[in-house]
N, CA, C and O atoms as CSV, one atom per row, in Angstrom:
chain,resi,resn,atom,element,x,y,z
A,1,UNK,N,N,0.825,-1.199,0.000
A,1,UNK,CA,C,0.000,0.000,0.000
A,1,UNK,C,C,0.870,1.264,0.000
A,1,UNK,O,O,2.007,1.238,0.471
A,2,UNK,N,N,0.296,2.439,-0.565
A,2,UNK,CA,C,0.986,3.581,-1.186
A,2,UNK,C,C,0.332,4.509,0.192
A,2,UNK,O,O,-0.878,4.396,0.389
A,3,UNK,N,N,0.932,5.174,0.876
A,3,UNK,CA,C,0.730,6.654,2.067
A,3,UNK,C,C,-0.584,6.795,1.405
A,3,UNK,O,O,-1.592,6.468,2.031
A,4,UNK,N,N,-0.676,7.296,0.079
A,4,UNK,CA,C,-2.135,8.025,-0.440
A,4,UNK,C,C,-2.876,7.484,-0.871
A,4,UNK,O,O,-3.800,7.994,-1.505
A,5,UNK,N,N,-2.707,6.116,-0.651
A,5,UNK,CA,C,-3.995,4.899,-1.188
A,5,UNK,C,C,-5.602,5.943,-0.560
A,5,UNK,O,O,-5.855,6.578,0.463
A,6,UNK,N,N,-6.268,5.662,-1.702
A,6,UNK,CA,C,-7.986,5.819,-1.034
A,6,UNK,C,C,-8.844,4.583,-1.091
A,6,UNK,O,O,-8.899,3.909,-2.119
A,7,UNK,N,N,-9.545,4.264,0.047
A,7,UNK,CA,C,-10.265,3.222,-0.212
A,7,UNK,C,C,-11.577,3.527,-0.326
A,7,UNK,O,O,-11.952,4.451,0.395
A,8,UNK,N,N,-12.577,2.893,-1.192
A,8,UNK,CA,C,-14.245,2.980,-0.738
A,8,UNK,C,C,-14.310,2.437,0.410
A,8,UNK,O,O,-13.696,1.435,0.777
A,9,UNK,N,N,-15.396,3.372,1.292
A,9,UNK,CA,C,-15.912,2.818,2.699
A,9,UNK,C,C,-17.378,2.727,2.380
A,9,UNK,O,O,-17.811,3.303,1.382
A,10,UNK,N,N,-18.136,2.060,3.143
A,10,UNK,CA,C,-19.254,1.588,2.538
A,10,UNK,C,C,-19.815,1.776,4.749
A,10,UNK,O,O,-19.169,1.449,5.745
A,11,UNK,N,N,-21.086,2.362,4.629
A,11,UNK,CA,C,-21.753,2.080,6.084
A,11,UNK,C,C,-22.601,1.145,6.242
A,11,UNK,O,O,-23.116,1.041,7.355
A,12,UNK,N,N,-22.961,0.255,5.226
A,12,UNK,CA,C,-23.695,-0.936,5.188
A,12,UNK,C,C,-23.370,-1.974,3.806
A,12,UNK,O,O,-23.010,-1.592,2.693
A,13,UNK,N,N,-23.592,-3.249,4.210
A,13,UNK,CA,C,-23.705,-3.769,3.262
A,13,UNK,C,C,-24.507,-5.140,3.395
A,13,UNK,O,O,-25.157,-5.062,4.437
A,14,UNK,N,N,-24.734,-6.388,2.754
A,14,UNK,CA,C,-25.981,-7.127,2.682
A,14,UNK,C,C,-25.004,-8.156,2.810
A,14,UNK,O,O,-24.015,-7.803,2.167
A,15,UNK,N,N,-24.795,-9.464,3.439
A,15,UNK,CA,C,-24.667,-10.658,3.325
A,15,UNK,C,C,-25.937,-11.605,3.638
A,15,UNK,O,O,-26.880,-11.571,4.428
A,16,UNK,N,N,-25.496,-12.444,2.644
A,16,UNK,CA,C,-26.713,-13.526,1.876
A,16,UNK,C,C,-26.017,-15.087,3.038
A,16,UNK,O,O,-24.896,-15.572,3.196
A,17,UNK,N,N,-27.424,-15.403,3.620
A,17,UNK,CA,C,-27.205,-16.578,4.700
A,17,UNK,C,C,-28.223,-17.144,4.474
A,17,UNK,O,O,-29.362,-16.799,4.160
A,18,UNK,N,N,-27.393,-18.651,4.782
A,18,UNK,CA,C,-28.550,-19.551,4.834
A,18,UNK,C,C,-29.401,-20.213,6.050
A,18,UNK,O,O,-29.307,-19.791,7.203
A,19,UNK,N,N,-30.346,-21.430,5.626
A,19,UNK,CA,C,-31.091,-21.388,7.068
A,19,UNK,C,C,-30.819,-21.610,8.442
A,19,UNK,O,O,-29.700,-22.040,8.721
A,20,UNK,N,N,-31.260,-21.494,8.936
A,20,UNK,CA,C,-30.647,-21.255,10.150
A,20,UNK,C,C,-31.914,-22.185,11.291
A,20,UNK,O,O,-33.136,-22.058,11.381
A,21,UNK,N,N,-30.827,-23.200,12.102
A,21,UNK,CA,C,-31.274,-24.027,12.536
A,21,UNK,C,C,-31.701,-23.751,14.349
A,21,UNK,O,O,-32.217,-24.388,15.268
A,22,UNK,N,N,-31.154,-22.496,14.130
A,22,UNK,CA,C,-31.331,-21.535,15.505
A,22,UNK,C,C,-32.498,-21.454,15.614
A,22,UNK,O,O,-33.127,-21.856,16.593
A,23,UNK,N,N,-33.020,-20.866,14.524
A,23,UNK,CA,C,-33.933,-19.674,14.123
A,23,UNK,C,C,-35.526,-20.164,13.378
A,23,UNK,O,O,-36.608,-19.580,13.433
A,24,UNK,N,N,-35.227,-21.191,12.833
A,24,UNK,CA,C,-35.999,-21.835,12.191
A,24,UNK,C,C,-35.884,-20.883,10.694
A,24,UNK,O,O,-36.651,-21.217,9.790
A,25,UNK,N,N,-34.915,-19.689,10.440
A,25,UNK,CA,C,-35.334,-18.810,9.117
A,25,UNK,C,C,-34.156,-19.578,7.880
A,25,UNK,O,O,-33.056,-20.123,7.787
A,26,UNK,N,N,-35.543,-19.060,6.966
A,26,UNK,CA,C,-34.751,-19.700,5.695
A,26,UNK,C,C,-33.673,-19.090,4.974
A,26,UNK,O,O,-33.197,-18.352,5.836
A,27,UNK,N,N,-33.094,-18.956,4.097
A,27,UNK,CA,C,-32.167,-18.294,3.093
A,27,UNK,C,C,-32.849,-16.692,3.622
A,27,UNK,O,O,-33.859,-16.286,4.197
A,28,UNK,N,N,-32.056,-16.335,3.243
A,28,UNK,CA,C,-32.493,-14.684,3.118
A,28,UNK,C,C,-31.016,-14.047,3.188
A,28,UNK,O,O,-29.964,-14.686,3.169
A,29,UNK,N,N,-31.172,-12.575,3.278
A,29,UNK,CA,C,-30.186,-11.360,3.693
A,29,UNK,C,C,-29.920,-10.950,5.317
A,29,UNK,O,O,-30.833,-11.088,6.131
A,30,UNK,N,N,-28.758,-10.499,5.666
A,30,UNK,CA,C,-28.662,-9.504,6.754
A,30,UNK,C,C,-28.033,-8.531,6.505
A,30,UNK,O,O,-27.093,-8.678,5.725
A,31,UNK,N,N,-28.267,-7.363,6.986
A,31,UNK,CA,C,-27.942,-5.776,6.753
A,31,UNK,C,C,-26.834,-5.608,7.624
A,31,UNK,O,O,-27.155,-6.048,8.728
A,32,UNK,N,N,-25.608,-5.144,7.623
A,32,UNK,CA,C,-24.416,-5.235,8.392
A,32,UNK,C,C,-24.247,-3.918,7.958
A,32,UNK,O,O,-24.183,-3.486,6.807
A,33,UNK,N,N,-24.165,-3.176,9.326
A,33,UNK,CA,C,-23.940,-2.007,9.577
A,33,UNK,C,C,-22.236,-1.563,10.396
A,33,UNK,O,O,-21.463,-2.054,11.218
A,34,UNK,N,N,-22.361,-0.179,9.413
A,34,UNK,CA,C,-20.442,-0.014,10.097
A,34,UNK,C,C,-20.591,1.407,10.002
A,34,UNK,O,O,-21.048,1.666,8.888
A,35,UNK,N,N,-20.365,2.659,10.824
A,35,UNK,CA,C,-20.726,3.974,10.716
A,35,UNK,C,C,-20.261,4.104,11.792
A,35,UNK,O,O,-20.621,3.441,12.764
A,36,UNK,N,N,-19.067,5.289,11.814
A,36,UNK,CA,C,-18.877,6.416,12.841
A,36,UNK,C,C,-19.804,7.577,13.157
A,36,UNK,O,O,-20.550,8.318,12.517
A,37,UNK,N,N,-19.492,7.440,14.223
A,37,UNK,CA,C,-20.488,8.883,15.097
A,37,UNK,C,C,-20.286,10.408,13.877
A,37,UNK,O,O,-19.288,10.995,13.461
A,38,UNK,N,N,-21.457,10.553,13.691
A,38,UNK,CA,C,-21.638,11.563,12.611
A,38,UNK,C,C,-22.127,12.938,13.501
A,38,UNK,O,O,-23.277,12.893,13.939
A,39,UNK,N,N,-21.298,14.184,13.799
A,39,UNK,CA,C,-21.711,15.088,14.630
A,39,UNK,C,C,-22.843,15.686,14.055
A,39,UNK,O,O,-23.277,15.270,12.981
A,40,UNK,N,N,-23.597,17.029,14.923
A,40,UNK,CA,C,-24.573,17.156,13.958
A,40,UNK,C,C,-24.162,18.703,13.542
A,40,UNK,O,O,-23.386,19.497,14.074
A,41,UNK,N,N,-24.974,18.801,12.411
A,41,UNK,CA,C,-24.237,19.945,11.176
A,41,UNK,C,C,-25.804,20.502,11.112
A,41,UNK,O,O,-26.743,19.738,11.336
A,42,UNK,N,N,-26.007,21.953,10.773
A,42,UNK,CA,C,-27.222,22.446,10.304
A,42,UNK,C,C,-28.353,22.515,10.801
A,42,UNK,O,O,-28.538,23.181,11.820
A,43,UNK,N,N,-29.596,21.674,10.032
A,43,UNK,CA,C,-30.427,20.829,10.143
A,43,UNK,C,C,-30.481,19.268,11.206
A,43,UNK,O,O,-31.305,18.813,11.999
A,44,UNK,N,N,-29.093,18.805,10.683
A,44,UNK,CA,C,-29.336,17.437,11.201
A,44,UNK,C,C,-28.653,17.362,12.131
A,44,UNK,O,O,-27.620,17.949,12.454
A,45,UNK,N,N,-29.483,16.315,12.764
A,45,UNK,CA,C,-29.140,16.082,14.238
A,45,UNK,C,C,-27.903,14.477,13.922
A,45,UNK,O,O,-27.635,13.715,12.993
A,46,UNK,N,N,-27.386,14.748,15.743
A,46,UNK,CA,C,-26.175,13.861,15.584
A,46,UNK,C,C,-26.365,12.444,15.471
A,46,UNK,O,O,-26.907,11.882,16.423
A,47,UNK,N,N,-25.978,11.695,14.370
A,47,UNK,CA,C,-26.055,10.515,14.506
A,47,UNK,C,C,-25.096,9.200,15.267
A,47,UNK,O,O,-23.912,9.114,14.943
A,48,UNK,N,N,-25.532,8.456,16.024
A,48,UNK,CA,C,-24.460,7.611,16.973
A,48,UNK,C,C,-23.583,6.793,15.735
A,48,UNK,O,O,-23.865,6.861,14.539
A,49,UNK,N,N,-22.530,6.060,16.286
A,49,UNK,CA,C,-21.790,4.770,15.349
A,49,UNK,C,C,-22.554,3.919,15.511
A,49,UNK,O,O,-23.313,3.844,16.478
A,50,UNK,N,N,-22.492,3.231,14.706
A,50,UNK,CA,C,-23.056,2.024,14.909
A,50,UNK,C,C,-22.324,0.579,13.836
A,50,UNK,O,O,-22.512,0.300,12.651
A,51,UNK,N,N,-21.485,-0.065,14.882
A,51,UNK,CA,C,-20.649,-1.062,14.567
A,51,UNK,C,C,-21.702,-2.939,15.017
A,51,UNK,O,O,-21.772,-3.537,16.092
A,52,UNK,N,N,-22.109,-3.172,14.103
A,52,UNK,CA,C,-22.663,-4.336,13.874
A,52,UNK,C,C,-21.836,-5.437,14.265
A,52,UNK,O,O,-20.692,-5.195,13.879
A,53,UNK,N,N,-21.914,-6.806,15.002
A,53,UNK,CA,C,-21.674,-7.962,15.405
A,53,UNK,C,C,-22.169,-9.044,14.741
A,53,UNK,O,O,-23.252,-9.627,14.725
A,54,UNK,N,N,-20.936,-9.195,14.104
A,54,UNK,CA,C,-21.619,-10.951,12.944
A,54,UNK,C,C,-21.006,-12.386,13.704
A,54,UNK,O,O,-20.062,-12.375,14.494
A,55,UNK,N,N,-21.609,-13.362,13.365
A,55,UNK,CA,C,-21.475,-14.140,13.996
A,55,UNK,C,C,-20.306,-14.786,12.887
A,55,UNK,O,O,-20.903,-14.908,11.818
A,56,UNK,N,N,-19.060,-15.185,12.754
A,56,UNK,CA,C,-18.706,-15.878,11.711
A,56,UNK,C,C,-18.123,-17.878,11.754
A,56,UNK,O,O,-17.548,-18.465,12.671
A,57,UNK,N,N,-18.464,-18.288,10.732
A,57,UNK,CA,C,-18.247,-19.837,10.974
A,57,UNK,C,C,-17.678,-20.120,9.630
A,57,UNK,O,O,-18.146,-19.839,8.526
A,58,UNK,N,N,-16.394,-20.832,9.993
A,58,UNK,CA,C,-15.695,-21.144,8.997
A,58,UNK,C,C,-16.507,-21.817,7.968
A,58,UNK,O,O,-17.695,-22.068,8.168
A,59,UNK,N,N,-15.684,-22.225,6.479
A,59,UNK,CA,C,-16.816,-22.633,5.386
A,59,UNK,C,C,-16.423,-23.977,5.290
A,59,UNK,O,O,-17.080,-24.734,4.576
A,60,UNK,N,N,-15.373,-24.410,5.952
A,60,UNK,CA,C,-15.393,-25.893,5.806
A,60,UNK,C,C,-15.450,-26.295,7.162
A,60,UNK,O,O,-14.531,-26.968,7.626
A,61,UNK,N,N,-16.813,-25.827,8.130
A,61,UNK,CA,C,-16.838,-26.689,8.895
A,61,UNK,C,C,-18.037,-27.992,8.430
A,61,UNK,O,O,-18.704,-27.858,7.404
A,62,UNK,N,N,-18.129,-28.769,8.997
A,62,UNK,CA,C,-18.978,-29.574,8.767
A,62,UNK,C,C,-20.739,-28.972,9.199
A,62,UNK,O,O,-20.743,-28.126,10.093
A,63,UNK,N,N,-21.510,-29.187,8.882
A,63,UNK,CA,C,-22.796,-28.809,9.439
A,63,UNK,C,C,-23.832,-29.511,10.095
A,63,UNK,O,O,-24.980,-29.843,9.801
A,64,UNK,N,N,-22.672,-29.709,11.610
A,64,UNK,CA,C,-24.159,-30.335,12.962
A,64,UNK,C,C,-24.145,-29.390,13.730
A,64,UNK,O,O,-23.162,-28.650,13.770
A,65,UNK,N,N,-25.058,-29.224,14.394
A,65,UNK,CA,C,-25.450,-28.246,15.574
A,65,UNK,C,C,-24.327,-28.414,17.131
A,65,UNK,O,O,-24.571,-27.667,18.079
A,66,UNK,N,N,-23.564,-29.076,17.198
A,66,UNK,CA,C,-22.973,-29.446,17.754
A,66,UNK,C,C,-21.071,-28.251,17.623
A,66,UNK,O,O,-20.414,-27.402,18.225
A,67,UNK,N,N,-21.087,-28.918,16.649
A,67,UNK,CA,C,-19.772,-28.324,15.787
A,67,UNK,C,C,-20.190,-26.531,14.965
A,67,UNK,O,O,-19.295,-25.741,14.665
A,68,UNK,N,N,-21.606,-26.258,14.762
A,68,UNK,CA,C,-21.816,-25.041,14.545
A,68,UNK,C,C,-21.345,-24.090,15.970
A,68,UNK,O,O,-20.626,-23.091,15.935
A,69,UNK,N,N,-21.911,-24.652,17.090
A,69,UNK,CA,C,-22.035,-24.025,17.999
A,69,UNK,C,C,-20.477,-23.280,18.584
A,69,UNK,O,O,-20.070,-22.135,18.781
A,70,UNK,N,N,-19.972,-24.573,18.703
A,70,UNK,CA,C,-18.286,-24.335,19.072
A,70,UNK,C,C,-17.412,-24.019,18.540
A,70,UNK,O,O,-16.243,-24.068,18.922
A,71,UNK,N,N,-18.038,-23.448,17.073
A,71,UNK,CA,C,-16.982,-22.747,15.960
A,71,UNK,C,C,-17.338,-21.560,15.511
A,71,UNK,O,O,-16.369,-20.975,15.027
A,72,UNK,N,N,-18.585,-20.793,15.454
A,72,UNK,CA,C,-18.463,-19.778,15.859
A,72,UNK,C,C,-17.879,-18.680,16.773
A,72,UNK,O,O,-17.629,-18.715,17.978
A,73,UNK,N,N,-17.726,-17.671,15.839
A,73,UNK,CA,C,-16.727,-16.787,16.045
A,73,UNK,C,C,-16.946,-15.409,16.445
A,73,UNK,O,O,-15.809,-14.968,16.275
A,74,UNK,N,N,-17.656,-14.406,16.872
A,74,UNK,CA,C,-18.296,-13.720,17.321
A,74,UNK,C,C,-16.875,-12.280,16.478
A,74,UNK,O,O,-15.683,-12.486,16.250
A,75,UNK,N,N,-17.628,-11.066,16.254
A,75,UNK,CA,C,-16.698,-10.393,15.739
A,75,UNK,C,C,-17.473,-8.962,15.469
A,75,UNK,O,O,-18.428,-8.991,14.693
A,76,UNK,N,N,-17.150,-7.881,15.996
A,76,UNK,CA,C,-17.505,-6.884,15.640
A,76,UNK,C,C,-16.715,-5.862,14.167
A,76,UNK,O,O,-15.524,-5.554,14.144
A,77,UNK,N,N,-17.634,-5.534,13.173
A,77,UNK,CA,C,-17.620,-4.640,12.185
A,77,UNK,C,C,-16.949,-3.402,12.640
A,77,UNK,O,O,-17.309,-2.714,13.596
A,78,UNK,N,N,-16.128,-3.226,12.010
A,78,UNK,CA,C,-15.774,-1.511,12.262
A,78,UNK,C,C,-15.484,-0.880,10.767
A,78,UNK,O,O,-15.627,0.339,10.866
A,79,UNK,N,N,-15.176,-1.200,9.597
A,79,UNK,CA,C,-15.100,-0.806,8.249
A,79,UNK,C,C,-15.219,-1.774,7.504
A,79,UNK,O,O,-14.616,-2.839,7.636
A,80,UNK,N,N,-16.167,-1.446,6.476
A,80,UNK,CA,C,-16.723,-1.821,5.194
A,80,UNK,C,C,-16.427,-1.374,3.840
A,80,UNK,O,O,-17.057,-0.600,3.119
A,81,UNK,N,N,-15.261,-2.064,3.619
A,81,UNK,CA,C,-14.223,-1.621,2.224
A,81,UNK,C,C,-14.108,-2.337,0.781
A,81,UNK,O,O,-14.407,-3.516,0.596
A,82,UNK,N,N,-13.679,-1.545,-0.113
A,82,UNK,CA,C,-13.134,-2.181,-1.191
A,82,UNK,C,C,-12.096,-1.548,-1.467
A,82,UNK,O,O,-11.952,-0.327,-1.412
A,83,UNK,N,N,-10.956,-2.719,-1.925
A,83,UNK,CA,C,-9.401,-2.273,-2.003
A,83,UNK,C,C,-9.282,-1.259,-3.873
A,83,UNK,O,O,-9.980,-1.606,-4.826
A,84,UNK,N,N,-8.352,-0.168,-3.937
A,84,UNK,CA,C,-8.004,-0.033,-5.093
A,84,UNK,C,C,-7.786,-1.126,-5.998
A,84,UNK,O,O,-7.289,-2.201,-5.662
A,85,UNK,N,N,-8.083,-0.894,-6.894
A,85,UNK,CA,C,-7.357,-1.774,-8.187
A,85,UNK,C,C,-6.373,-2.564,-8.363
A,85,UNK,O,O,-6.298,-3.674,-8.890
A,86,UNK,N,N,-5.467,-1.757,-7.775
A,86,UNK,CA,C,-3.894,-1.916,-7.954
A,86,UNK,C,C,-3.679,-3.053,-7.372
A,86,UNK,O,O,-2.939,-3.907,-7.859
A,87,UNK,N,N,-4.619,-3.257,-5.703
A,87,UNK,CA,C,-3.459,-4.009,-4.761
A,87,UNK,C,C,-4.830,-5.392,-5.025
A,87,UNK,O,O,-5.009,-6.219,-4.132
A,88,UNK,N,N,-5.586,-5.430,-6.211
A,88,UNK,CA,C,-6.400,-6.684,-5.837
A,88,UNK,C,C,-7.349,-6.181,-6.231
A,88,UNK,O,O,-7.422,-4.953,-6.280
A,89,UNK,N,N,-8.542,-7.128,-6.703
A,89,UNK,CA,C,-9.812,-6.853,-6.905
A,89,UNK,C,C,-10.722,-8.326,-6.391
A,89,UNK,O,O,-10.363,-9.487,-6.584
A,90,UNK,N,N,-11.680,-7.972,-5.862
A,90,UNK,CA,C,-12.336,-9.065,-4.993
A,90,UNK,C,C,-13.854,-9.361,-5.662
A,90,UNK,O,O,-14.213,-8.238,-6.014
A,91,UNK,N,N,-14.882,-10.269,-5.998
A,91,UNK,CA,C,-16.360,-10.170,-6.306
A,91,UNK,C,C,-16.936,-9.337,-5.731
A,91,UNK,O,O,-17.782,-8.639,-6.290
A,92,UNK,N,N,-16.434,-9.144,-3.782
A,92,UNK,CA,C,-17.695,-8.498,-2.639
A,92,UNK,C,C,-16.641,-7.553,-2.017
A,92,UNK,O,O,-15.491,-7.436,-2.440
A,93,UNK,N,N,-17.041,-7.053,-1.214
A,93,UNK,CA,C,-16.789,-6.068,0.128
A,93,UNK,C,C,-15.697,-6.764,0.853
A,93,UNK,O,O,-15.434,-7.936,0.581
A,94,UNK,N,N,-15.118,-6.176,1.665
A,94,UNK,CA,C,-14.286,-6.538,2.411
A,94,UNK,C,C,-14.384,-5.728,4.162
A,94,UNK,O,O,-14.676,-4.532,4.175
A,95,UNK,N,N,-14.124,-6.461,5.562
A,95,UNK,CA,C,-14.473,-5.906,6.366
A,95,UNK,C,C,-13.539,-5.877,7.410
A,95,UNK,O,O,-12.911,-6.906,7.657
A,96,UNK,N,N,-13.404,-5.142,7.879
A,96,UNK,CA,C,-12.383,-4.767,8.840
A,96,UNK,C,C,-12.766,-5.298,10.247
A,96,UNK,O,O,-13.678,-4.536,10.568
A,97,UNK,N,N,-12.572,-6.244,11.353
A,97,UNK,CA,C,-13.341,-6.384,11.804
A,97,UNK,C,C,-12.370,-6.550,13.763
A,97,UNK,O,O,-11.153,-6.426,13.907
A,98,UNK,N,N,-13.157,-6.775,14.674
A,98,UNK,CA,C,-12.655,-6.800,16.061
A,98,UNK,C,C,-13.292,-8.432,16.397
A,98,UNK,O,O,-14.438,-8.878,16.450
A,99,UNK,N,N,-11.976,-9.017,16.579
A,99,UNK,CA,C,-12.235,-10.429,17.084
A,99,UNK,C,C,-13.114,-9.733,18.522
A,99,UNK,O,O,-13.065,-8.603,19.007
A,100,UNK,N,N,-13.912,-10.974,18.921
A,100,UNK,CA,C,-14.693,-10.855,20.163
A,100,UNK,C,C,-13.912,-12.320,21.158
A,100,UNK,O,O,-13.804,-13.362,20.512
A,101,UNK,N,N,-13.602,-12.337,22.073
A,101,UNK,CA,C,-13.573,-13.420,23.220
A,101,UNK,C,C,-14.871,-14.003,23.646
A,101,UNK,O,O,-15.420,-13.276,24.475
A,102,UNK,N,N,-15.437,-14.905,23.401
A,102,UNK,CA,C,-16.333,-15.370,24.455
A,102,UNK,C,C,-15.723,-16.499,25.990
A,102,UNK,O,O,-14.884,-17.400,26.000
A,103,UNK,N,N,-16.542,-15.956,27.065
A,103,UNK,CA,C,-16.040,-16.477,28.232
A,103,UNK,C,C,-17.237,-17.319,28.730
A,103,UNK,O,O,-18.422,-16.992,28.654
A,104,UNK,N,N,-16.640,-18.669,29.351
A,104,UNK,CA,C,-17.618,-19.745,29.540
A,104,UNK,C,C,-18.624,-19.469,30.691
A,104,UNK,O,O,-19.463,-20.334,30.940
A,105,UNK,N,N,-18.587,-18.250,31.449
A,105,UNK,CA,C,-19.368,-17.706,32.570
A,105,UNK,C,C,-20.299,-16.821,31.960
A,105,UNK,O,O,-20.206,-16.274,30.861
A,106,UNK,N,N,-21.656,-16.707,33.222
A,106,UNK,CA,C,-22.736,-15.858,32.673
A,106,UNK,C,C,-22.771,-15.200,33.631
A,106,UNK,O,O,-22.454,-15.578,34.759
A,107,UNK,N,N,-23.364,-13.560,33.160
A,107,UNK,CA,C,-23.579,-12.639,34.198
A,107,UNK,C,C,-24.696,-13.012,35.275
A,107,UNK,O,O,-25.618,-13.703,34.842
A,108,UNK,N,N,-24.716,-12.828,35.959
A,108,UNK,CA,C,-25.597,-13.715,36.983
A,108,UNK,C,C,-26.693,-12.974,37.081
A,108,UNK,O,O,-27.655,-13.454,37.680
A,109,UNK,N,N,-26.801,-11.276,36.350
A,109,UNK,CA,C,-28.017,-10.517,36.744
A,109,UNK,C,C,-28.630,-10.401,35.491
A,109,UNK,O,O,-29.625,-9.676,35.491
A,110,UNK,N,N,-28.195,-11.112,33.997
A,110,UNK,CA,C,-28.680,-10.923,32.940
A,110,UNK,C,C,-28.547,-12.577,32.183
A,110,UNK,O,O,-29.043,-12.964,31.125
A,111,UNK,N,N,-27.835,-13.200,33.006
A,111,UNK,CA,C,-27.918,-14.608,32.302
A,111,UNK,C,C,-27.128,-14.966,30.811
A,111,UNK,O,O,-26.852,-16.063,30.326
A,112,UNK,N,N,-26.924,-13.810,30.379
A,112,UNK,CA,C,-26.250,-13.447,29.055
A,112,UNK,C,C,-24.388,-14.019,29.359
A,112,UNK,O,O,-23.762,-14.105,30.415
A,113,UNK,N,N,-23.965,-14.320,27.901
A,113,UNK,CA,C,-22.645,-14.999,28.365
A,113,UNK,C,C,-21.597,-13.527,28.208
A,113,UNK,O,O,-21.956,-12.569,27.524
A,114,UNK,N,N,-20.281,-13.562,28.960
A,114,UNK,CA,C,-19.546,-12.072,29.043
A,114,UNK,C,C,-18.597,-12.483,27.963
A,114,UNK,O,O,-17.971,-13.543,27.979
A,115,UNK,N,N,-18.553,-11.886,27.346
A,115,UNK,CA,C,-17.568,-11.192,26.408
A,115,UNK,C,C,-16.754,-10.292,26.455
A,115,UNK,O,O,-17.022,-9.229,27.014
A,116,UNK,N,N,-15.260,-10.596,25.713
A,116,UNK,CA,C,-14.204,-8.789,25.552
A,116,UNK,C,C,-13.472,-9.283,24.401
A,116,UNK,O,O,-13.166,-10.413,24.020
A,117,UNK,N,N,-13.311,-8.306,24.030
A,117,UNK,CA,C,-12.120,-7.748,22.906
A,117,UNK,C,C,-11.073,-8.805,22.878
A,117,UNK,O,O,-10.734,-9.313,23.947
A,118,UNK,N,N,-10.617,-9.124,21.941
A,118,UNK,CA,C,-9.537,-10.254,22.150
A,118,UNK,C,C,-8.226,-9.587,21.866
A,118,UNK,O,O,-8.493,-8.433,21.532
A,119,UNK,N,N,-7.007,-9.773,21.848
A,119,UNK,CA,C,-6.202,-9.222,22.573
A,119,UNK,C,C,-4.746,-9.570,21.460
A,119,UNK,O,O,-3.621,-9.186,21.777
């Protein structure tokens, strides 16, 4: 990469998933959101960031509910890119993203499992 590289940033984009044995939902889309805090100017009022959490699972895992569970990867969005020309060209988007830790304990006042930043 060149000091003055520019990249497209993108504040949303669509990944295409399939059914989901969680959920009972079929094929469809999810909207993955990536946006810094936008101050407010004029008219418009300030808008918050908003950094989206995808769940990710490798593509050659096998598919039981068993092995889905324990290979998921938890990961927060922070940029939604496409590289110049020069250094590559890809079919889709590309995402910048924050590994998540999951920890085998639950908060005891929300039941929810704790999570941090991985390191």
């Amino acid at each position: 990469p060149i000091r003055f590289n520019r990249f497209d940033i993108y504040h949303h984009m669509y990944v295409e998933t399939g059914s989901s044995i969680f959920t009972g939902h079929g094929q469809g889309f999810q909207k993955i959101h990536a946006s810094p805090n936008i101050v407010a100017r004029g008219h418009k009022n300030e808008t918050p960031a908003r950094f989206d959490t995808m769940f990710i699972l490798e593509e050659d895992n096998t598919h039981t509910d068993t092995i889905i569970l324990n290979n998921m990867q938890p990961a927060q969005v922070h940029i939604i890119f496409k590289l110049p020309e020069h250094l590559g060209t890809y079919p889709h988007l590309l995402v910048y993203v924050e590994w998540v830790t999951t920890h085998q304990c639950q908060d005891p006042m929300s039941s929810l499992y704790i999570v941090s930043c991985s390191t």
